[in-house]
C-alpha positions in Angstrom: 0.0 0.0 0.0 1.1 3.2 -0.5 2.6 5.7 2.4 0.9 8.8 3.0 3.7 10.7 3.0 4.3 9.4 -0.5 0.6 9.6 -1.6 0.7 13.1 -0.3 3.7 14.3 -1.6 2.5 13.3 -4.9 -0.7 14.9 -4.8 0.6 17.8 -3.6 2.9 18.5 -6.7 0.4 17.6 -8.9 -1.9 20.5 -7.5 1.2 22.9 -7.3 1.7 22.3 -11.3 -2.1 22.3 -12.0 -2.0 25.8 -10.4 1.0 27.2 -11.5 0.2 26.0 -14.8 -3.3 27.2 -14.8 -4.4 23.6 -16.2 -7.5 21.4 -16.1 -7.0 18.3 -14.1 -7.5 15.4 -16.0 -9.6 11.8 -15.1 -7.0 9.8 -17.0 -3.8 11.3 -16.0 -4.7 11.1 -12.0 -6.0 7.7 -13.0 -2.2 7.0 -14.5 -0.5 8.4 -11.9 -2.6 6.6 -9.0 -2.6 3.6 -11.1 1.6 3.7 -11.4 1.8 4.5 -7.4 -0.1 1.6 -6.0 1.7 -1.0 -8.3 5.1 0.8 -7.9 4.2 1.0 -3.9 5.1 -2.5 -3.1 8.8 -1.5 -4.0 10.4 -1.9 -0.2 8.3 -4.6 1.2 10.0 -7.9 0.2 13.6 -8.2 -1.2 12.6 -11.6 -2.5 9.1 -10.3 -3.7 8.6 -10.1 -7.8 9.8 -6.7 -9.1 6.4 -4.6 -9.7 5.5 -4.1 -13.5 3.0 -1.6 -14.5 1.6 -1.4 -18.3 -0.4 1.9 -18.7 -2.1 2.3 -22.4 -2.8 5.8 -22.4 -4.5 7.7 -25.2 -3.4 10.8 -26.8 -4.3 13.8 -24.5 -3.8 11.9 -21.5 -0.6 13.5 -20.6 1.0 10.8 -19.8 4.6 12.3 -19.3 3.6 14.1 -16.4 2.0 11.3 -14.7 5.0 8.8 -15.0 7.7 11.4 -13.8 4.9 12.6 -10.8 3.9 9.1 -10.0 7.2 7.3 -10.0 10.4 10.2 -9.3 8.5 10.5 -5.5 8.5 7.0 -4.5 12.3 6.4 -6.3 13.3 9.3 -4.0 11.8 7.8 -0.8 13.6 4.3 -1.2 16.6 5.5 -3.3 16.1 3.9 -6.4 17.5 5.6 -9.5 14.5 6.8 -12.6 15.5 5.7 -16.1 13.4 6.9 -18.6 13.9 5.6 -22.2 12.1 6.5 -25.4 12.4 5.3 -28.9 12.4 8.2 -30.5 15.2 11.5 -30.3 12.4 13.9 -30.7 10.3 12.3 -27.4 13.9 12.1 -25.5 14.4 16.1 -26.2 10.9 16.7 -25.4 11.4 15.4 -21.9 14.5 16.8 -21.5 14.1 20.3 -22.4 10.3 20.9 -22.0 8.6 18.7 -19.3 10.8 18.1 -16.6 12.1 21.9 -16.7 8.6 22.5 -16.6 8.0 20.0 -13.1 11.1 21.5 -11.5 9.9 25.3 -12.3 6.5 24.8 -11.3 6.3 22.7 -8.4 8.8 22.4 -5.0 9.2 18.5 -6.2 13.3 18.6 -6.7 15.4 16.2 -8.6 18.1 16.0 -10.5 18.9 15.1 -14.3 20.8 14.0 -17.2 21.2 12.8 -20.5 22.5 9.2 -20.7 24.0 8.8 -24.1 26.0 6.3 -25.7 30.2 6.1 -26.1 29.6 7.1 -29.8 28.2 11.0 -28.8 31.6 11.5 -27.0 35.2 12.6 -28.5 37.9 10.6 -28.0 40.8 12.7 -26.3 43.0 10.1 -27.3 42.1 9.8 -31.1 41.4 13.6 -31.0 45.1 13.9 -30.0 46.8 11.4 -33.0 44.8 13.3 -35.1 46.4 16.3 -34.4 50.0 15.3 -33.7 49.8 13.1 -36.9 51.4 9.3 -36.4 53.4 7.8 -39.1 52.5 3.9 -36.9 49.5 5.2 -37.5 49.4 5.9 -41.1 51.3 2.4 -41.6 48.3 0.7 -39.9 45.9 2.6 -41.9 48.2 1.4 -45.2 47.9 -2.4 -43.5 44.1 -2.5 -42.6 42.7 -0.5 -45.5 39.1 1.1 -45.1 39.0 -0.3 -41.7 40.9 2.3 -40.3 40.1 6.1 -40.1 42.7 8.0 -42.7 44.2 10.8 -39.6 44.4 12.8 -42.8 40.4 13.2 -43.0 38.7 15.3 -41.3 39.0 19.2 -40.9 42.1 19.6 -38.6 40.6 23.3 -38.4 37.8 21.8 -36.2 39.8 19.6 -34.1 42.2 22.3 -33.1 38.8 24.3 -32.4 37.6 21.5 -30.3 40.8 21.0 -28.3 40.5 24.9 -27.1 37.4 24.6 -26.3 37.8 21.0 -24.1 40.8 23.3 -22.4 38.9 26.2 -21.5 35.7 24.4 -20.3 33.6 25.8 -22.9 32.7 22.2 -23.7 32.2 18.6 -22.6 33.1 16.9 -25.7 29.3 15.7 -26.4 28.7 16.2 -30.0 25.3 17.5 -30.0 26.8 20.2 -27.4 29.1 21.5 -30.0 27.9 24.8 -31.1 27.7 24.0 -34.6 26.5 20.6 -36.6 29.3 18.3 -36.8 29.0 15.9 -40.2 29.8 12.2 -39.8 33.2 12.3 -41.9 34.3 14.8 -39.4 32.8 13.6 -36.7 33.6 9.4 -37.7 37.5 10.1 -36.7 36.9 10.9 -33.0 35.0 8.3 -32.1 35.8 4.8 -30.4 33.3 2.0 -29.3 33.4 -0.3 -26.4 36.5 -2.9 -28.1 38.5 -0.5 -28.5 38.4 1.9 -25.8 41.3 0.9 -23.7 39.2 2.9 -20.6 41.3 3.2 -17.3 44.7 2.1 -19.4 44.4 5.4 -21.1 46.4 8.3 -20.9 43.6 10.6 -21.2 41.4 8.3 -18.6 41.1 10.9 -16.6 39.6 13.5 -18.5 37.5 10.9 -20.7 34.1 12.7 -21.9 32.1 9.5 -21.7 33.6 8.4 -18.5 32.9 11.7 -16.8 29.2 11.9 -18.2 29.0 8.4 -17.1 30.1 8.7 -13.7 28.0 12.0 -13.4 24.8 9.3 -14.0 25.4 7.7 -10.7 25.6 11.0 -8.9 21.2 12.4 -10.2 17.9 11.2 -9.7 16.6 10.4 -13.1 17.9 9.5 -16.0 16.8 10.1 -19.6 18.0 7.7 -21.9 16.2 5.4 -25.3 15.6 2.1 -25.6 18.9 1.1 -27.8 21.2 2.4 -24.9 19.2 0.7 -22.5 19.1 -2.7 -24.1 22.7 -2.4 -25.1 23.6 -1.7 -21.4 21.6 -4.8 -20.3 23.6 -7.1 -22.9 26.7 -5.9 -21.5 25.7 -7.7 -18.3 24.1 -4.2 -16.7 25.5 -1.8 -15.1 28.2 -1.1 -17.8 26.5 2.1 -18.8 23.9 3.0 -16.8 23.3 1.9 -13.0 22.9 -2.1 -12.2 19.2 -2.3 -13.1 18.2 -3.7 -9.1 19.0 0.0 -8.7 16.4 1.5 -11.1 12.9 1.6 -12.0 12.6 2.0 -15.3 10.0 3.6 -17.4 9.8 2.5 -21.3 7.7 5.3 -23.1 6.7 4.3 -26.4 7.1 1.0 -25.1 5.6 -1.0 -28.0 8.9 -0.7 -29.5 10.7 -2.5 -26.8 10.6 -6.3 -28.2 11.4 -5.4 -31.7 14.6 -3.6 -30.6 15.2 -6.4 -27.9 15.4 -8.8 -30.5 18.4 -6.7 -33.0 20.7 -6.2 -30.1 20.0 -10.1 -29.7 20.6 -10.8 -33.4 24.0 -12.0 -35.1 25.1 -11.6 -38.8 27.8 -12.2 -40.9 29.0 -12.2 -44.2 31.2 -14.6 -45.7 33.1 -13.6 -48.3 33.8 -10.1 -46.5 34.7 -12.2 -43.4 37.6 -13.9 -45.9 38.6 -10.5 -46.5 38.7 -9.5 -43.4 40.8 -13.0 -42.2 43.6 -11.9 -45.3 43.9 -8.6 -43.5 44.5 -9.7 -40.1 47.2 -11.7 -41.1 48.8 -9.2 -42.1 48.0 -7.2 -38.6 49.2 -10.4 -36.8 52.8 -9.8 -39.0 52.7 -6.2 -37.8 52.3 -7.2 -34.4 55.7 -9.4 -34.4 57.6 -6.5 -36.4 56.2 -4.0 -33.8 57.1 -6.8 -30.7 53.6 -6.7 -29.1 53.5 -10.7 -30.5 55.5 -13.4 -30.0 56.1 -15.7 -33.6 55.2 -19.2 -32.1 51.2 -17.1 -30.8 51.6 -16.0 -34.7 51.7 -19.7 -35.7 49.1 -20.6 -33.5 47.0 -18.1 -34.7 47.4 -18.5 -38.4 46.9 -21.8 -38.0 43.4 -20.9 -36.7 43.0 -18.4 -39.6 43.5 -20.8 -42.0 41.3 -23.1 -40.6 37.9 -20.7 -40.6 39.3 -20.2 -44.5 38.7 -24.1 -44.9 35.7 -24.4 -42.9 34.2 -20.7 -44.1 34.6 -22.1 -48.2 33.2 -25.5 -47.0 29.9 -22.9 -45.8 30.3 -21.0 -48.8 29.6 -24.2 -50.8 26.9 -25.8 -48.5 24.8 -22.5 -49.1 25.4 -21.9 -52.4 24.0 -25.5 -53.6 20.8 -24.6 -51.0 20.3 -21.7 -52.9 20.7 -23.5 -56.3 18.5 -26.4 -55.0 15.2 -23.7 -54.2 12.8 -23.9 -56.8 12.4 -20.4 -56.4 14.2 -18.0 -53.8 12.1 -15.2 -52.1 12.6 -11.2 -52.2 12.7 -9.3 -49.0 13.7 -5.6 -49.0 15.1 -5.7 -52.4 17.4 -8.6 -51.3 17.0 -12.4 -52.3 16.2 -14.4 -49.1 15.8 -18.1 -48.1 14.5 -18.2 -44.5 15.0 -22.0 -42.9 11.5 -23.2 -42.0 10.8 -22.9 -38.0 15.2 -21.9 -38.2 15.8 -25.1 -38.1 19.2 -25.7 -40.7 20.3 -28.9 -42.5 22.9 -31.0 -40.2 25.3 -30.2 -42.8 25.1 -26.9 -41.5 25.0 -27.1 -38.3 27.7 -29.3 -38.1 30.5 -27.2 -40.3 28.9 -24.1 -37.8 29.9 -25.9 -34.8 33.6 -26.3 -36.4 33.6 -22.4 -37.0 32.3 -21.8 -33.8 34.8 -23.8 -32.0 37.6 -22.0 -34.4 36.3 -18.5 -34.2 36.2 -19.3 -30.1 40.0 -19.8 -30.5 40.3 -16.7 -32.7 37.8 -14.2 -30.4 40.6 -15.8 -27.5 43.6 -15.3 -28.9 42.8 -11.3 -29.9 41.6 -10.8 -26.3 44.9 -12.3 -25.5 46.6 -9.6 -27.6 44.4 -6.6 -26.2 45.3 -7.6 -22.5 49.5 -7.5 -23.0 48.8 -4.1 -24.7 46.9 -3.0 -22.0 49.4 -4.4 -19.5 51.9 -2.7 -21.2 50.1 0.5 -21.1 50.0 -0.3 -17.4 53.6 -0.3 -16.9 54.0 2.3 -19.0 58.3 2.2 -18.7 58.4 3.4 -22.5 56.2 6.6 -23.8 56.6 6.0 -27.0 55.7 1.8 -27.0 52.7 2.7 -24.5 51.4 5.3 -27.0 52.3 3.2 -30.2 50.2 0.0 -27.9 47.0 3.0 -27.3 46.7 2.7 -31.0 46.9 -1.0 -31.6 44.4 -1.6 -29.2 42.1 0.1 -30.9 42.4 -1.7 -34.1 42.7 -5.5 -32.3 39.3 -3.8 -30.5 37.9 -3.5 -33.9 39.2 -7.1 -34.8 37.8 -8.9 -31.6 33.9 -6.7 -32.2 33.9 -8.5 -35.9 35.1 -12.6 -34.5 32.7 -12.2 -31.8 30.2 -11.2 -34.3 31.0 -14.5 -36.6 31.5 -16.8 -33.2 27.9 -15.6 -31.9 26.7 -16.1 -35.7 27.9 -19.1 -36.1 27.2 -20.8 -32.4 23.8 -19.8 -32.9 23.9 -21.9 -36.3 25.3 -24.7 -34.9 22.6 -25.2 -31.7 19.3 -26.8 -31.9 16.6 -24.7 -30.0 14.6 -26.2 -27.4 11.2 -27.5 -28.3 9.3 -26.0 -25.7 10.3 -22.0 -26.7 10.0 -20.0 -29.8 12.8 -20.7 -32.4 15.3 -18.4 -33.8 14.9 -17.1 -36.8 17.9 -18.3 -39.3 17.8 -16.7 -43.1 20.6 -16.2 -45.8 20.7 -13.4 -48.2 22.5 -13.1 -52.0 23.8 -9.9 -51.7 25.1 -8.5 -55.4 27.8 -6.7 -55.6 29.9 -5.1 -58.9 31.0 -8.7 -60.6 30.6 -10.7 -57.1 28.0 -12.3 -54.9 28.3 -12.5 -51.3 25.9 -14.8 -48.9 24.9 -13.1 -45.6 23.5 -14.8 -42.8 21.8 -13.8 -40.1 20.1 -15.2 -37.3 17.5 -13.6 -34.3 15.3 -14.3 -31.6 11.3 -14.1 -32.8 10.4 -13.1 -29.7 11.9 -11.2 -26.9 10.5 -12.9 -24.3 13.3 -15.0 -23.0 16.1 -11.8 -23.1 13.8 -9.7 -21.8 12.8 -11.6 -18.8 16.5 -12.7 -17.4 18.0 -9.3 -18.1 15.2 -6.9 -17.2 12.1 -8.1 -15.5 14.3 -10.4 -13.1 16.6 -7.8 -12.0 14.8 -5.0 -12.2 13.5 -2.9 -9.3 10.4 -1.6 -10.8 9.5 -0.9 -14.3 6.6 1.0 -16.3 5.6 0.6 -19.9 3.9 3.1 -21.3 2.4 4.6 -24.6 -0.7 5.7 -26.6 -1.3 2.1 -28.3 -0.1 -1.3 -26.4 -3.3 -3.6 -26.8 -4.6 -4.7 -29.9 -7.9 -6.2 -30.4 -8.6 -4.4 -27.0 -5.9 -6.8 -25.4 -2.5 -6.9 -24.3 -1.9 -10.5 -25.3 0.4 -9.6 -28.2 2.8 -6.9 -25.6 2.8 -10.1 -23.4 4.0 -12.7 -25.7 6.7 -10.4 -27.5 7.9 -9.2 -23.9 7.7 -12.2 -21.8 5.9 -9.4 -18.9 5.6 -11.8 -15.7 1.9 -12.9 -14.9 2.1 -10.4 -11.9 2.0 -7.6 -14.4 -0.9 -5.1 -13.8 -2.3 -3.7 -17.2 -4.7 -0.8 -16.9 -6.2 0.9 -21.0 -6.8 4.8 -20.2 -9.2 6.0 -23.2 -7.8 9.6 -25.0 -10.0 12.6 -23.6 -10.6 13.2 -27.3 -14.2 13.5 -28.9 -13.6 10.8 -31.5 -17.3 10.7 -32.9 -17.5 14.9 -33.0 -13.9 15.3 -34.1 -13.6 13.0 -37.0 -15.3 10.5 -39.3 -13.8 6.8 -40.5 -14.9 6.8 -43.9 -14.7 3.4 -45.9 -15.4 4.0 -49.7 -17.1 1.4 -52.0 -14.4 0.1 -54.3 -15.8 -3.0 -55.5 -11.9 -4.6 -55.1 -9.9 -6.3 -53.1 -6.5 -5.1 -52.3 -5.3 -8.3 -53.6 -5.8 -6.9 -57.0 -3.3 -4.7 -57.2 -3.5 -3.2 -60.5 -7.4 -2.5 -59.9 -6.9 -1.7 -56.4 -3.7 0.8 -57.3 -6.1 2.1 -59.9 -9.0 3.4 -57.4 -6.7 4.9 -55.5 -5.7 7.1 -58.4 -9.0 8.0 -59.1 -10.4 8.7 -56.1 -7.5 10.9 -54.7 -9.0 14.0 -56.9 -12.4 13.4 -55.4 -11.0 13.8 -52.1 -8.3 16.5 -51.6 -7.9 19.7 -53.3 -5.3 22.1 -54.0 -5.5 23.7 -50.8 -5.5 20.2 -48.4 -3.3 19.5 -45.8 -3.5 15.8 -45.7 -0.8 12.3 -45.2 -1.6 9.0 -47.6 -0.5 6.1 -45.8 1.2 2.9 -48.0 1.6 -0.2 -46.8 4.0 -0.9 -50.1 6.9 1.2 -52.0 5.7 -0.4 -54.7 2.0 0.7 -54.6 3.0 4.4 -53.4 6.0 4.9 -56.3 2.6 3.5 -58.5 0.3 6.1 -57.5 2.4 8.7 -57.6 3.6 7.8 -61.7 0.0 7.8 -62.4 -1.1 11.2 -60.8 -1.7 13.9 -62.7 1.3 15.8 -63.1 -0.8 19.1 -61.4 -1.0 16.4 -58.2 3.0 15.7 -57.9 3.5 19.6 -56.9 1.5 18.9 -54.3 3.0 16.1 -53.0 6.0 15.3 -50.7 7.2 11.5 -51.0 9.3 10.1 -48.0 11.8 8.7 -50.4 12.6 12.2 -51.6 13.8 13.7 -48.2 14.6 12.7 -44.5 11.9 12.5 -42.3 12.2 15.5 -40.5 13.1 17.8 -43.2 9.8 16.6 -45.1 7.8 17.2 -42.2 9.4 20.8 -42.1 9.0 21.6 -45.6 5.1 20.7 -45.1 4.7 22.2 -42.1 6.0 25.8 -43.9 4.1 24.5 -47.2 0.6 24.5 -45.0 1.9 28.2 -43.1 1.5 29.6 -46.9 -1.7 28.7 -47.3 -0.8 26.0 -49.8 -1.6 22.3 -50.2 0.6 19.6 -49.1 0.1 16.0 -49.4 2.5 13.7 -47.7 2.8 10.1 -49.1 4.5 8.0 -46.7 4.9 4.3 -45.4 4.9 2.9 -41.9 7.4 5.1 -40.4 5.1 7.8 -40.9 2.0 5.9 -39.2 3.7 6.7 -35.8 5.6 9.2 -33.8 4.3 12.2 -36.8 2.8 15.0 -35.1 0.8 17.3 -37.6 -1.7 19.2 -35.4 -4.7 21.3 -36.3 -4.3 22.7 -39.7 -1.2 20.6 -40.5 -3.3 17.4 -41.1 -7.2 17.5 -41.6 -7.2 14.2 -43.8 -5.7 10.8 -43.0 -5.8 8.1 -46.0 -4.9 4.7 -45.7 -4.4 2.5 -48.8 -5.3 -0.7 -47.1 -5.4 -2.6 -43.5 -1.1 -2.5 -42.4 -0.9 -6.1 -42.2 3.2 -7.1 -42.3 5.2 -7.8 -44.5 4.6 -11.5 -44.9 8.0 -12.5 -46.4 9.9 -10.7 -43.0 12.1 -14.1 -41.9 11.5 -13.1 -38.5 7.6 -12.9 -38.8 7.6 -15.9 -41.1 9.2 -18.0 -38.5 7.3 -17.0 -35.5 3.9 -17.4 -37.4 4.9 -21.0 -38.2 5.9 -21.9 -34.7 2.5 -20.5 -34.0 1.0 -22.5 -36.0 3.0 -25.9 -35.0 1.6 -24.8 -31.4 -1.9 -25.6 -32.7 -2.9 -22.1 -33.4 -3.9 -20.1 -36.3 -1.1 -17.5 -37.2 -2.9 -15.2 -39.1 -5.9 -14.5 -36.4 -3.0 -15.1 -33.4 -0.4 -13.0 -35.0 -1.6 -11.0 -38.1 -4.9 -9.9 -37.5 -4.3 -8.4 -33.5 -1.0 -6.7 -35.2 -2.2 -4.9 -37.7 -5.4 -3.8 -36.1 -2.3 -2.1 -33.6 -0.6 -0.6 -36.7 -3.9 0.9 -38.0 -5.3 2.3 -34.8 -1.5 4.0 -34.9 -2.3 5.3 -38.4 -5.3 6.4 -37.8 -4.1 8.3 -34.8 -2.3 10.8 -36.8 -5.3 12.8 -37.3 -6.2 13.8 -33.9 -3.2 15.2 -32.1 -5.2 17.7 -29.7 -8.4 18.5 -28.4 -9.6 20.9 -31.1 -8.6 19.2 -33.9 -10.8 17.4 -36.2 -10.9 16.1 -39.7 -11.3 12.5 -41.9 -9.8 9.1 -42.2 -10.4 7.3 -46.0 -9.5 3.8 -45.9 -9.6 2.2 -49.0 -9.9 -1.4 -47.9 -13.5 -3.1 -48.1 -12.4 -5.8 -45.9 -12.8 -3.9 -42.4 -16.3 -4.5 -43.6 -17.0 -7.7 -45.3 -14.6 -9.8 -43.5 -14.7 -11.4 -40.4 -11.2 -10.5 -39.3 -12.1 -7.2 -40.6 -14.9 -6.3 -38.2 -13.0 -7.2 -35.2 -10.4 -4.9 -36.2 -13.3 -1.8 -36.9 -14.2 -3.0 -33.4 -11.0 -2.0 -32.1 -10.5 1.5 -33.4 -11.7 4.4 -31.6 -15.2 5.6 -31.7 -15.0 7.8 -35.2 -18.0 8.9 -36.8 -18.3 6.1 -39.5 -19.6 6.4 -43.1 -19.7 3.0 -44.6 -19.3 2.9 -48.2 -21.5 6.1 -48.4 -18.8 7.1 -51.4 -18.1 4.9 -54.2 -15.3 5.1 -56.8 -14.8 3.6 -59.7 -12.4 2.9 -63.0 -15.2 4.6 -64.5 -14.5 7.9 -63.2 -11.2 8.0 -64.6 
């Protein structure tokens, strides 16, 4: 239960900001935040209890920012537990960042403290910032040995850096890129930049006055913490704790939390590339040479490793042939994004496979070994230090035998994965190939992932976790949270609680399903309707975003519009996201039309209030891809459970994807406008009504419009 002290501290800032704000309280948000305290309140009663998990849908309007950081920062502060909030998006991170919790701390007495988490690649190097300015001839001979692998220290704009190292000197900044007071490109900023293998961390010179060591340690030293998902995840594979605080320390609260799953399963996910890996191999022989010559390796490790090198070569052309005849033996080999695929039905691969994977595995173990075993006499010899100029020549090896140990891990996880049956009573791994065509070659890339994050998630977070809250506007589908359980693995003692928006759906806007006479099936025809009916409904002056589930369907469209409708249109493929959204936005502040044609990342996380968007169209029901190898294996392990995939799987996800769509329309109170979705089938289908069941309560107007080829 919770305290009253706690209770009443809460409530007590949420008047303050109410007041001070001159708000409206709103039912939902005091239902999120009450909702978030009692779970959250069980926090100090049992060490051995379950960690408390909280799931909060909340609609759009319900302010549900506020009520996290109100409901949760109190109770962290009472029992010293550390907040770590983590979005999916940058532009959510910044909003919390710069706008909502400056607004809490202005406008209440409720004090905390802040700061950015953000990963090693947002931070100069001191050390690489220095060789770029001092110049190394080592270190132009290792860029001569290990090609494009290497930064050139001649790229870059030396201007900068010398800019930089004033500025580091005189305080004036902290070496976080997106501090520096002007945009930094990638080629300038690629240089200066090391990742977790390579950093040598207390071995280095510059330890002390590391950017991403000081911003990390500063973490440990605030109250909450505002992260994203990626960094968080990442932290969590690292064992926990490597980044951000050991998770029994935090409560964490995963805004846009419908994301979670998908981006638990790529930092779970292995890949490799054969061919390149050859490449690769060739050039660290030659780094293993250079070692000897620079007397950081002994000849008889050399032997031992090249023996080991030459072994992956046999065993890596033995893969190389076992593939290529599996590709040559498919009666026909499936597309996925632009790339030829073969995904291994339920990831299960041939024994021939497994069994030359197991031989790489156990190689690539010895490989991954003996480059560790490299990296620690460099760093012991940065340790002793007796020689400035072999410690300073050892800083910059490490960083290339870093580079080497992040790409055998990569094969040895790759290629373990491929060698391992999964157990039959959990979801399978998802194991694929792709034919990747380069000039004059063909390379084979593999690639292997989790279908579910269930498993990961629940040893690494739920487990260890002191708290956690998953929030966003859309979690359920079909009015249920079955799909967020299975994907997450959330522990039966979950509590899930679906806050409506305060929005007037049925006054604000109408769901309007035009008579077509077609199935989306029929592409051509289908393709064709759209065309015509576009005319019929927007004019020269609407502000309005046309939803494709397909590229190929939306380039379509857009060959066949009049050429009078291309000025009015802005096509994702022509410009990054947030510049197109800009260039409407200023389009629609002219009192012209603009007409955004985009695909699913535009269905979410695109805010066009009021004026900016009075017309939401929707070529057809978002149902996946059907060819993505992940999706493909989960749906037929779904179905060897006894199940039917497409009702289980298909039908609950994309009635989630269109409620998102359609949710781009009404981003505040006062706006109001139409959603067209040209697909019959929310009608006349079973599957289809359950998902028109689902949406929110718009004004409906069922196939009061009908359009035709006719009417071209």
């Amino acid at each position: 239960m919770l305290a009253d002290e706690v209770k009443d501290r809460i409530q007590s800032v949420y008047r303050q900001l109410l007041e001070s704000r001159d708000l409206t309280p709103r039912y939902g948000q005091r239902q999120m935040i009450a909702e978030i305290a009692n779970v959250l309140s069980v926090l100090a009663n049992d060490e051995e209890s379950d960690s408390p998990i909280c799931v909060v849908e909340a609609g759009t309007g319900t302010g549900k920012t506020l009520a996290y950081l109100l409901a949760v920062l109190p109770l962290a502060q009472e029992h010293d537990y550390k907040v770590v909030v983590a979005t999916a998006t940058v532009a959510l991170q910044e909003q919390i960042i710069f706008k909502d919790i400056p607004e809490i701390l202005e406008s209440s007495d409720l004090n905390f403290s802040v700061a950015l988490a953000k990963g090693r690649g947002r931070y100069l190097c001191l050390s690489k910032l220095d060789m770029l300015l001092a110049g190394s001839d080592s270190l132009q001979a290792m860029k001569d040995l290990y090609g494009e692998e290497l930064e050139d220290p001649n790229l870059g704009d030396i201007a900068l850096y010398e800019d930089m190292l004033n500025e580091l000197g005189v305080g004036n900044w902290k070496g976080d890129r997106d501090d520096w007071k002007a945009p930094i490109s990638d080629a300038n900023w690629r240089p200066l930049t090391v990742d977790r293998y390579q950093c040598t961390g207390p071995n280095c010179s510059n330890f002390r006055a590391c950017c991403f060591y000081k911003a990390r340690d500063s973490l440990n030293k605030v109250d909450c913490i505002v992260s994203n998902h990626d960094l968080v995840l990442t932290d969590l594979v690292m064992g926990g704790g490597a980044i951000l605080p050991e998770p029994e320390k935090c409560i964490y609260i995963f805004d846009e939390a419908h994301h979670l799953p998908f981006k638990s399963n790529n930092h779970f996910s292995a890949s490799t590339r054969i061919k390149a890996s050859l490449a690769w191999l060739d050039r660290s022989e030659n780094l293993l040479f250079q070692l000897v010559k620079e007397e950081f390796l002994d000849t008889g490790r050399q032997g031992q490793l090249q023996k080991t090198i030459d072994s992956i070569r046999v065993h890596s052309e033995a893969a190389w042939a076992i593939f290529a005849e599996t590709v040559d033996s498919l009666e026909s080999i499936d597309t996925y994004e632009n790339r030829s695929q073969h995904a291994f039905e339920l990831g299960v691969v041939p024994v021939e496979i497994r069994n030359v994977a197991a031989n790489l595995g156990t190689e690539f173990t010895r490989l991954t070994t003996g480059f560790h075993d490299i990296a620690v006499g460099l760093r012991q010899m940065m340790d002793d230090g007796v020689n400035p100029n072999k410690t300073q020549l050892a800083e910059q090896w490490y960083s290339i035998i870093g580079a080497n140990i992040e790409r055998a891990e990569a094969n040895l996880d790759l290629w373990l994965n491929y060698s391992e049956k999964d157990p039959e009573d959990t979801a399978p791994n998802a194991r694929w190939l792709n034919m990747i065509e380069g000039e004059g070659s063909t390379d084979i890339v593999l690639s292997s992932s989790p279908v579910l994050a269930a498993e990961n998630l629940q040893k690494k977070l739920w487990q260890r976790c002191a708290g956690a809250v998953l929030t966003s506007a859309t979690l359920s589908a079909l009015g249920e949270f079955n799909m967020l359980r299975m994907r997450t693995g959330l522990p039966s003692h979950t509590h899930y609680l679906s806050i409506p928006s305060p929005f007037d759906f049925s006054g604000s806007a109408s769901l309007v399903v035009p008579r077509m006479n077609c199935d989306p099936s029929d592409t051509e025809k289908h393709t064709a309707l759209i065309v015509t009916a576009i005319p019929h409904l927007l004019d020269s002056s609407s502000a309005a975003l046309m939803l494709f589930s397909s590229r190929r369907q939306m380039n379509e469209v857009m060959q066949r519009l009049p050429t009078k409708w291309l000025e009015l249109i802005l096509c994702q493929d022509d410009y990054q996201k947030a510049q197109l959204l800009r260039y409407h936005r200023q389009r629609v502040d002219r009192g012209e039309g603009s007409v955004i044609f985009g695909l699913a990342s535009f269905a979410e996380g695109v805010d066009l209030p009021g004026k900016y968007c009075t017309h939401v169209l929707i070529a057809k029901i978002p149902f996946a891809v059907p060819n993505d190898p992940i999706e493909m294996t989960l749906s037929a392990w779904i179905e060897q459970q006894g199940q039917n995939a497409f009702m289980a799987l298909a039908v609950p996800d994309a009635a989630f994807r269109l409620v998102q769509a359609s949710g781009r329309l009404l981003r505040s109170e006062s706006d109001s406008g139409r959603i067209t979705l040209f697909d019959e089938r929310i009608v006349n289908r079973r599957y289809g009504k359950a998902i028109l069941e689902s949406m929110p309560p718009y004004r409906r107007e069922i196939f009061e419009e009908e359009f035709s080829l006719e009417d071209i």
